[in-house]
C-alpha positions in Angstrom: -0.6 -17.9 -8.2 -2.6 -15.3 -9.8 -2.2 -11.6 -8.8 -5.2 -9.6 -9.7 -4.8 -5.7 -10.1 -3.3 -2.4 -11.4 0.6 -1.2 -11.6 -0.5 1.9 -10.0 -2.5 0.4 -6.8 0.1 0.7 -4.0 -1.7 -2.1 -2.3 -0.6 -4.6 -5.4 2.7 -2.8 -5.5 3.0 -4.0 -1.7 2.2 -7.7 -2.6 4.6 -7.5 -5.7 7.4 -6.9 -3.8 6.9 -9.0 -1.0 5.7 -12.1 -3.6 9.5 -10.8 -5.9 11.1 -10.7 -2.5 10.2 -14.2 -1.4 10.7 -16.0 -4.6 7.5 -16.6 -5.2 6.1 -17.4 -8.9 2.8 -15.6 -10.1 1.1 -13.7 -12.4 0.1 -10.3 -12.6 -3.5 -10.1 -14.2 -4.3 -6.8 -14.8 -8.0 -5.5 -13.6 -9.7 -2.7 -13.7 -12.6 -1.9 -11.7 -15.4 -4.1 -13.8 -13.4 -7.1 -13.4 -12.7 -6.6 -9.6 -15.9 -6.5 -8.9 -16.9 -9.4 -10.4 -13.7 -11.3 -9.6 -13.8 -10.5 -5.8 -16.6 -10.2 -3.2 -14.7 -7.1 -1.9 -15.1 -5.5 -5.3 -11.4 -4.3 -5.3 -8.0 -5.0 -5.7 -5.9 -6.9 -4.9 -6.9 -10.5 -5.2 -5.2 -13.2 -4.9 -5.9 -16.6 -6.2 -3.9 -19.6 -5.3 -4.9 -23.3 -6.1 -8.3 -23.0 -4.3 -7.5 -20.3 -1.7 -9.1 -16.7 -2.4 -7.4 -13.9 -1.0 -9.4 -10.6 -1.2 -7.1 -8.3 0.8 -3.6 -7.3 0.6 -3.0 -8.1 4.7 -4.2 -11.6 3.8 -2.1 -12.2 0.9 1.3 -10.9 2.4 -0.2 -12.9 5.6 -0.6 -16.2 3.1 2.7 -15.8 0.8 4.7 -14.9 4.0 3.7 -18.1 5.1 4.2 -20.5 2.4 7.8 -19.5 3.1 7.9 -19.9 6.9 8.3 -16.3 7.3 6.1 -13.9 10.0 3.6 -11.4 9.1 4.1 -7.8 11.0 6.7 -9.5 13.3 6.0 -7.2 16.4 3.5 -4.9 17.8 5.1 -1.8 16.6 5.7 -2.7 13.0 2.1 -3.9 12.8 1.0 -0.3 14.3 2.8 1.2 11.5 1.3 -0.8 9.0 -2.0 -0.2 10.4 -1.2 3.4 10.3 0.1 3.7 6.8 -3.0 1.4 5.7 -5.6 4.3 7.2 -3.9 6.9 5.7 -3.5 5.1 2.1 -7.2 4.0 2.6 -8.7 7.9 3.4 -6.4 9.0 0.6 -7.7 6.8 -1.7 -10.9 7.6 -0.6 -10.3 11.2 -1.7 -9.0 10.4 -4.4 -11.8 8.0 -5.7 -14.7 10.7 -4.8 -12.5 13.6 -6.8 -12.9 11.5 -9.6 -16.9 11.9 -9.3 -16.7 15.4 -8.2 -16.8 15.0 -5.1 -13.9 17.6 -3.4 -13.1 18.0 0.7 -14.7 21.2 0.7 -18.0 19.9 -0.2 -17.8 16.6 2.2 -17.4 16.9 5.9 -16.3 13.0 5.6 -13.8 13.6 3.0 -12.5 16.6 5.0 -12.3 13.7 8.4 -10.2 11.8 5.8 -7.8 14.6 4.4 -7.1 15.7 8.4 -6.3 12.1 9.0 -3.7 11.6 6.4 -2.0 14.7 7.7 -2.6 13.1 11.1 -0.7 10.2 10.3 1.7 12.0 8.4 2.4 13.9 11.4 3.0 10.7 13.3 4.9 8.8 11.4 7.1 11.7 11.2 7.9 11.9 14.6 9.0 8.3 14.6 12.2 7.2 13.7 11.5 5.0 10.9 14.2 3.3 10.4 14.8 0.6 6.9 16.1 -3.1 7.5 17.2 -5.6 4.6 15.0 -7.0 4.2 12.5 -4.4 4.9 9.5 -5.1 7.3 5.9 -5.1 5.9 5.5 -1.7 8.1 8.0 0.1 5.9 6.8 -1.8 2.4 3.4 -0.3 3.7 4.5 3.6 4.0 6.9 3.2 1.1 4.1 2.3 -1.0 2.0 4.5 -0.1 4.6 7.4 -0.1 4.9 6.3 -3.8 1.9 6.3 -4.6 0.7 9.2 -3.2 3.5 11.5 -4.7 2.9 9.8 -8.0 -0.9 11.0 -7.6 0.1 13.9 -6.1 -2.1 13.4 -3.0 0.4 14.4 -0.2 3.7 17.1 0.1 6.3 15.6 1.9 7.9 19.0 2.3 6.9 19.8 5.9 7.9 16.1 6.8 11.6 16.2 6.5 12.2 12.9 8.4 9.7 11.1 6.1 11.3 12.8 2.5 14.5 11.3 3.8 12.7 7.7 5.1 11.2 7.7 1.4 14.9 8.6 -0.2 16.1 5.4 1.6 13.1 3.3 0.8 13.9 3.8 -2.5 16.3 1.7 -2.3 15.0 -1.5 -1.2 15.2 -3.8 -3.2 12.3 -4.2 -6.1 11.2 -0.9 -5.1 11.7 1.1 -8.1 10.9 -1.5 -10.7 7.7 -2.2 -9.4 6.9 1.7 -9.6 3.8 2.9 -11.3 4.5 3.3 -15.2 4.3 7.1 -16.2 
């Protein structure tokens, strides 16, 4: 299997870990955004090829190498609503993120200002959960922990006002894989 994109993306740090976890063999080809958009019809990362199976999404390759090991994807209803959670935020963050990078800022962009109230939204919510971290860890928790990492690495989000979620992101750094799949830097 063939892996396609960055150390930094927190979506391919999510498939890492689960692909590590599951004793899976691939290869991490690193892409940048020329190549993804030539090597996937979603023009992002990650991608996943495996024999003649294309994955373009990081739900559908934890769904696919969950499977090839007899294993569930999002096991219930509420660790699937966390996932789906985490995923907005990480998505509107990006988002942010990306547009910065063309000078695009919150404070010009009603839409990017929707985004940034979402994350803190979300934030909000998975705070006032109990989030709690089981070996091995559920995709839900992969998902926030990721994008916890991510985000603090980029310096997108304080944790600071979210004292339940600096201490769920002290544990999840302990899971393993976690913090050798972090983004170099």
């Amino acid at each position: 299997m063939e892996l396609f994109g960055s150390y930094t993306s927190p979506y391919v740090r999510h498939c890492r870990i689960v692909m590590v976890q599951l004793g899976q063999s691939f290869t991490l080809v690193e892409t940048d955004n020329d190549a993804s958009a030539k090597g996937s019809p979603t023009k992002r990362v990650p991608y996943l090829r495996d024999g003649d199976h294309l994955f373009t999404d990081s739900s559908s390759i934890l769904q696919h190498v969950r499977r090839k090991v007899g294993l569930p994807f999002l096991a219930d209803i509420d660790d699937a609503e966390r996932y789906h959670l985490a995923s907005t935020a990480m998505e509107a963050t990006v988002n942010i993120f990306q547009l910065e990078k063309d000078k695009i800022t919150p404070a010009q962009s009603p839409y990017l200002q929707r985004q940034a109230a979402r994350v803190q939204s979300v934030l909000r919510t998975l705070d006032a959960n109990d989030l709690e971290i089981t070996s091995p860890a559920s995709d839900s928790v992969l998902r926030i922990a990721c994008f916890f990492g991510w985000a603090l690495f980029r310096k997108r989000i304080d944790l600071g006002p979210h004292p339940k979620l600096m201490s769920f992101f002290d544990r999840a750094k302990t899971i393993a894989h976690f913090q050798e799949t972090a983004p170099p830097g």
